[in-house]
C-alpha positions in Angstrom: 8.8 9.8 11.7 11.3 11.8 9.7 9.3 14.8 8.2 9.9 18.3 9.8 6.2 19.9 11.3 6.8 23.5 10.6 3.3 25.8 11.3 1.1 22.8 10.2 3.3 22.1 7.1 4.2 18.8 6.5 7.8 18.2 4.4 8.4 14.8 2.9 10.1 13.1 0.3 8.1 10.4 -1.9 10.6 7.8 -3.7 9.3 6.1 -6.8 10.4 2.4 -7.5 9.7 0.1 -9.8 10.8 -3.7 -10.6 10.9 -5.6 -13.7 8.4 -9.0 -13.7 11.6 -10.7 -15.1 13.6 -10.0 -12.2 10.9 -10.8 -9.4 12.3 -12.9 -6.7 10.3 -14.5 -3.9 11.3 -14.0 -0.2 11.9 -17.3 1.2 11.8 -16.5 4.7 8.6 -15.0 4.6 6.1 -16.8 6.8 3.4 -19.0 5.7 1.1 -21.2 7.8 -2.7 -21.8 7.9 -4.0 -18.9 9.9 -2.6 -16.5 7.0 -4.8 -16.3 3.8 -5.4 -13.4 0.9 -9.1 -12.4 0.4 -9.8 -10.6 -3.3 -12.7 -8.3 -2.6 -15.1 -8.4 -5.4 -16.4 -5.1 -5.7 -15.2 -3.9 -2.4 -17.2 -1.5 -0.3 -16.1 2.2 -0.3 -16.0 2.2 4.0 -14.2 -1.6 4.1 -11.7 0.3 1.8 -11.2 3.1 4.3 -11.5 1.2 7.3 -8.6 -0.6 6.1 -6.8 2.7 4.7 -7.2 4.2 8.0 -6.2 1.5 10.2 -3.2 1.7 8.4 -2.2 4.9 7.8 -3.6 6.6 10.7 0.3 7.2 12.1 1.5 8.2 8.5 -0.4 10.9 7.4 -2.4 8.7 5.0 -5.4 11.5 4.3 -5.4 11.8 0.3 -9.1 9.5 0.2 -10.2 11.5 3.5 -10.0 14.6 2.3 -11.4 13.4 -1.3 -15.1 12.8 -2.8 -16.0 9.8 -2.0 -18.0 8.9 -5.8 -13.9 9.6 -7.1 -13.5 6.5 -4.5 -16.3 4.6 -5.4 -15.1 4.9 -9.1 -11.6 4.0 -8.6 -12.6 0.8 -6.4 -15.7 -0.5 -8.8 -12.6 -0.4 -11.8 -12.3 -3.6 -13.3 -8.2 -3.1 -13.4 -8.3 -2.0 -10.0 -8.1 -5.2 -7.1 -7.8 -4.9 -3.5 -6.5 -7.8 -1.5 -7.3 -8.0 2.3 -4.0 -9.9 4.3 -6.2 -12.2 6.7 -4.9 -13.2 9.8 -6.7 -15.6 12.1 -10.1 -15.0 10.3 -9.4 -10.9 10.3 -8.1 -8.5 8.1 -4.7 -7.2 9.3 -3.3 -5.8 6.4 -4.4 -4.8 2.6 -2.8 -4.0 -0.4 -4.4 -2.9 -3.8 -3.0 -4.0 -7.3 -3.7 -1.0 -10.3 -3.7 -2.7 -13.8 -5.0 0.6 -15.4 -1.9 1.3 -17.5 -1.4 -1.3 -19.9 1.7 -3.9 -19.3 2.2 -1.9 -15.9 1.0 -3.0 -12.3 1.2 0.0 -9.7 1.0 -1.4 -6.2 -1.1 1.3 -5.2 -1.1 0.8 -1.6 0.1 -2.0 0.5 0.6 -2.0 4.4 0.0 -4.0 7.7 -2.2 -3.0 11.1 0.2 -1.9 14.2 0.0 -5.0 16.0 1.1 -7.1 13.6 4.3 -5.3 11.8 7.5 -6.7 12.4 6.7 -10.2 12.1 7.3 -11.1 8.8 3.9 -10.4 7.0 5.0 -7.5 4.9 7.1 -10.3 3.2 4.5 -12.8 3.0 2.1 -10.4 1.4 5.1 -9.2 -1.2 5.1 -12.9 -2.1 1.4 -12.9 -3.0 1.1 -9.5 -5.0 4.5 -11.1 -6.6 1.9 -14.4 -7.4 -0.9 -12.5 -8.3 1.5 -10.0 -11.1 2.8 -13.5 -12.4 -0.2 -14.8 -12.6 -2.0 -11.8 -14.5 0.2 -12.2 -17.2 0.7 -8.7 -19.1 2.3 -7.2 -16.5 6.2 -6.5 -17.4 7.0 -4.1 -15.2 5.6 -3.3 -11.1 5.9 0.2 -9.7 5.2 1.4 -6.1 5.8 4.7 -4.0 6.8 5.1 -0.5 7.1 8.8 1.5 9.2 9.4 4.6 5.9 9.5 6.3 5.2 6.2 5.6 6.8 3.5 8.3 10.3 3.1 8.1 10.5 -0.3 6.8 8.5 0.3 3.7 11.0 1.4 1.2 13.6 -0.6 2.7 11.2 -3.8 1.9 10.5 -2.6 -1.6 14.5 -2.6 -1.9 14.9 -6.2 -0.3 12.1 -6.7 -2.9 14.3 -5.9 -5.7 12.4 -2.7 -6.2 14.8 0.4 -7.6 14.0 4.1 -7.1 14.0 5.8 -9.9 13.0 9.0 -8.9 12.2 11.2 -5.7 10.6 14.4 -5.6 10.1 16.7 -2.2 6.6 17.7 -1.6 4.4 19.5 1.2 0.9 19.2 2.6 -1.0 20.5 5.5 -1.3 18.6 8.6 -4.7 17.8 9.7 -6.9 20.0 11.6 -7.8 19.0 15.2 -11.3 18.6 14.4 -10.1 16.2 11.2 -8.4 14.2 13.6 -11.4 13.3 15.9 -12.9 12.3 12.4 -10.5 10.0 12.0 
């Protein structure tokens, strides 16, 4: 990871990107075969959401819904604008990403990322492809942002780059690292 622990003070930089629906442009090497499928949840389930979150975020510091009340959850996940996609892999989930219509003619890909065992092999691409299908498909959307942290993995921004994603603006930031006793929650 590159973020400096200083007395249980986390240091990171979040970049914010975003990509024009006109310029969108597939990845053609991404892998495609029948044990690989998307799965829209309909009305997903608060703990399939964080089982998901946590499996894959627990080594970047993803804590923001952990630490937050879970009816603010529930209400951002029942949103009609708000669509989580689970990546399926052999019959289970190995990834997720969620697509946020909320803001009119804007799709935020609010989160997106793969389980350990399964990074490096192409899927991150594959699963750009289908959030890529899904914004096309939806219409409205003219314009598709994300953000990425130097906590996150260090392929992440670089595949929102290859992605034809441009950062237009970082900021630094700081948080507290979990307590020992959060982490056994976790």
């Amino acid at each position: 990871m590159e973020h400096a622990k200083a007395s249980s003070i986390l240091n990171y930089t979040v970049s914010y990107l975003s990509l024009k629906k006109k310029d969108i442009k597939f990845f053609e090497d991404a892998p495609n075969n029948d044990n690989l499928s998307f799965l829209k949840a309909m009305a997903p389930n608060p703990s399939y959401f964080l089982y998901l979150y946590k499996e894959v975020g627990r080594k970047y510091e993803w804590t923001d819904w952990l630490r937050s009340e879970r009816k603010i959850l529930e209400s951002f996940l029942s949103n009609d604008n708000v669509v989580l996609y689970s990546l399926i892999l052999k019959g289970a989930p190995k990834g997720f990403f969620v697509l946020d219509y909320r803001q009119l003619s804007l799709c935020d890909l609010a989160y997106f990322g793969l389980f350990d065992d399964v990074t490096g092999k192409g899927l991150g691409k594959a699963m750009m492809n289908e959030v890529f299908q899904l914004v096309i498909e939806r219409g409205n959307v003219k314009t598709l942002t994300v953000n990425t942290n130097t906590l996150d993995h260090k392929s992440a921004l670089p595949l929102y780059q290859k992605a034809g994603f441009n950062i237009y603006k970082t900021e630094q930031h700081k948080r507290s690292v979990w307590s020992e006793s959060e982490k056994k929650e976790y």
